[in-house]
N, C-alpha and C positions, 0 to 999 in steps of 0.2 A: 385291400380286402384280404380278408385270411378264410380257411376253411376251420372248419370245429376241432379238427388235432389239431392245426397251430395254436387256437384260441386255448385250447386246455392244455397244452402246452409249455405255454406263456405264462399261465395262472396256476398250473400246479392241480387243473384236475383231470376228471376222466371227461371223456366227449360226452357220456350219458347226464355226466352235471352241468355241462354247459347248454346243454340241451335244455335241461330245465330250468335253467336259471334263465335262460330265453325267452323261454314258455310263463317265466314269474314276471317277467316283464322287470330284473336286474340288472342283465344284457339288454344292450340296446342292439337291433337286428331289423334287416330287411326282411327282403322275401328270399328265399331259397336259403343255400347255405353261406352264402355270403356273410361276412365279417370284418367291424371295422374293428384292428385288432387294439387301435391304440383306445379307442370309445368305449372298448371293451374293458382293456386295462382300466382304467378311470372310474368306469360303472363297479366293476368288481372291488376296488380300493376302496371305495364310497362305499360300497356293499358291508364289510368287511369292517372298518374305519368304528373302534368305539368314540360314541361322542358323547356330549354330556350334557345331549338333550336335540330332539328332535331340527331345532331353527341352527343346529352349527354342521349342518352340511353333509348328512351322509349316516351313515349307520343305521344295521339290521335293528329289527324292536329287539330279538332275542342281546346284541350287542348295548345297545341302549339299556335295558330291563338290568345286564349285569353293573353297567356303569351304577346306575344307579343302588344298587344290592351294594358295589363298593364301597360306592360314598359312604353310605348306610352304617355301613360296619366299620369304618376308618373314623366318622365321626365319633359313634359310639365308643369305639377305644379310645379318642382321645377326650373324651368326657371321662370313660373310667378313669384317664390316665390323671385329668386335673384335678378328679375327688380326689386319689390317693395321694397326689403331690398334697392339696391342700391339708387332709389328714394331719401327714408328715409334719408339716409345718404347723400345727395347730391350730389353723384356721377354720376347719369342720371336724364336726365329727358325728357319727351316726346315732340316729332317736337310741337306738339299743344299748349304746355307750352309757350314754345320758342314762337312762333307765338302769343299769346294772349298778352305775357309782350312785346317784340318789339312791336307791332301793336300799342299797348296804348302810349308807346314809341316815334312812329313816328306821333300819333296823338296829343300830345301835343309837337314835334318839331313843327310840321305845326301851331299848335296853336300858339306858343310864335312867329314863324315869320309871321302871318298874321297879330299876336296884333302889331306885330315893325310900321307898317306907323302910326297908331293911335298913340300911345308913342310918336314917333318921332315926328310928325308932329308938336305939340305945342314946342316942345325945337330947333327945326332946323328953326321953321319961326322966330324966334327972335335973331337968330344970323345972321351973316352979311357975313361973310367971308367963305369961301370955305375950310381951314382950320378947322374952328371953327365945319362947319358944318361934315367936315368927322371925326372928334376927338367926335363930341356928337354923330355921328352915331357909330362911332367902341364902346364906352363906352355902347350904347344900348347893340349893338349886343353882346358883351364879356359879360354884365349881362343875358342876353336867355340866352348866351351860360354855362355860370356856372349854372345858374339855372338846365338846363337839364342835365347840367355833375353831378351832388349830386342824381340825380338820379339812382339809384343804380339795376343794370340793371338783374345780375347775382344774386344777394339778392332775388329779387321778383321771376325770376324765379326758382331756390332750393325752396324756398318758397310753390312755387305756385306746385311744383312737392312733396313737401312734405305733405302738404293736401291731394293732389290725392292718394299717395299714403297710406297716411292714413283710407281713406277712403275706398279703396280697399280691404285692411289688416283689416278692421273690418266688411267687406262684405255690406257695403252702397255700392250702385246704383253709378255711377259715373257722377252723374251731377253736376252739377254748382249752387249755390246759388244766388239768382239774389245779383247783385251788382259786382258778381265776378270781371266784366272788371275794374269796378270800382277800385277794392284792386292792380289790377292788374296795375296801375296808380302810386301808391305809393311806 
């Protein structure tokens, strides 16, 4: 049996906390000041002890509450860490990506068909026939339309997800450098 200095002693506190932890019923304790110092050690350990969930033996809620917050935050870093890997390697990449290279996409479809009456107009008024004229119209339309098919649509976005994710992975700010839509074209 020990008295309340050896007990805080032992444990690294003051007698006023062993008191209380007595009184929390953490310490195990008779009646008077008596102290079993090793039942004490053991209770305190247990006290102390983060675990990783309440059935593995021991630990305060406030120790338990952290474990868990860890997990929490270890997991989710290592979900950010797999989006960016995948990024990287081109196996994802974000709705916004997508959205920025289609956008630019459908901005130059609309371009090349709004430029077709201007084109057209000088090669269709100098033919005559109805024939002549749907043969020099589909020949337009098939050049837009190759044009925009070499556009490489899948390319730009991996691309465009492989920057982000570089950028991420080296702790840059995740914005955009002017011009972006622009590359986002190409």
């Amino acid at each position: 049996m020990a008295t309340v200095a050896e007990v805080a002693d032992w444990l690294g506190l003051s007698g006023r906390r062993v008191k209380e932890l007595r009184a929390d019923g953490v310490l195990p304790g008779g009646s008077g000041e008596a102290y079993d110092l090793k039942e004490c050690v053991r209770a305190y350990c247990a006290h102390m002890r983060p675990s990783s969930g309440k059935a593995a033996g021991g630990g305060s809620e406030a120790a338990q509450d952290l474990d868990a917050a860890r997990v929490r935050l270890l997991t989710a870093q290592a979900d950010a860490r797999e989006m960016l890997n995948a990024q990287m390697r081109g196996e994802a990449v974000l709705a916004e990506d997508l959205d920025v290279v289609v956008g630019a996409l459908v901005d130059g479809i609309r371009a090349k068909m709004l430029g077709l009456p201007s084109r057209a107009a000088p090669v269709v008024s100098a033919l005559s026939g109805l024939v002549e004229i749907r043969e020099a119209l589909t020949e337009l339309v098939h050049e837009a339309c190759g044009d925009l098919a070499r556009t490489e649509v899948v390319g730009s976005v991996t691309d465009r997800a492989r920057r982000r994710a570089s950028r991420n992975a080296s702790g840059n700010e995740d914005t955009e450098a002017p011009g972006a839509a622009a590359e986002a074209d190409a």
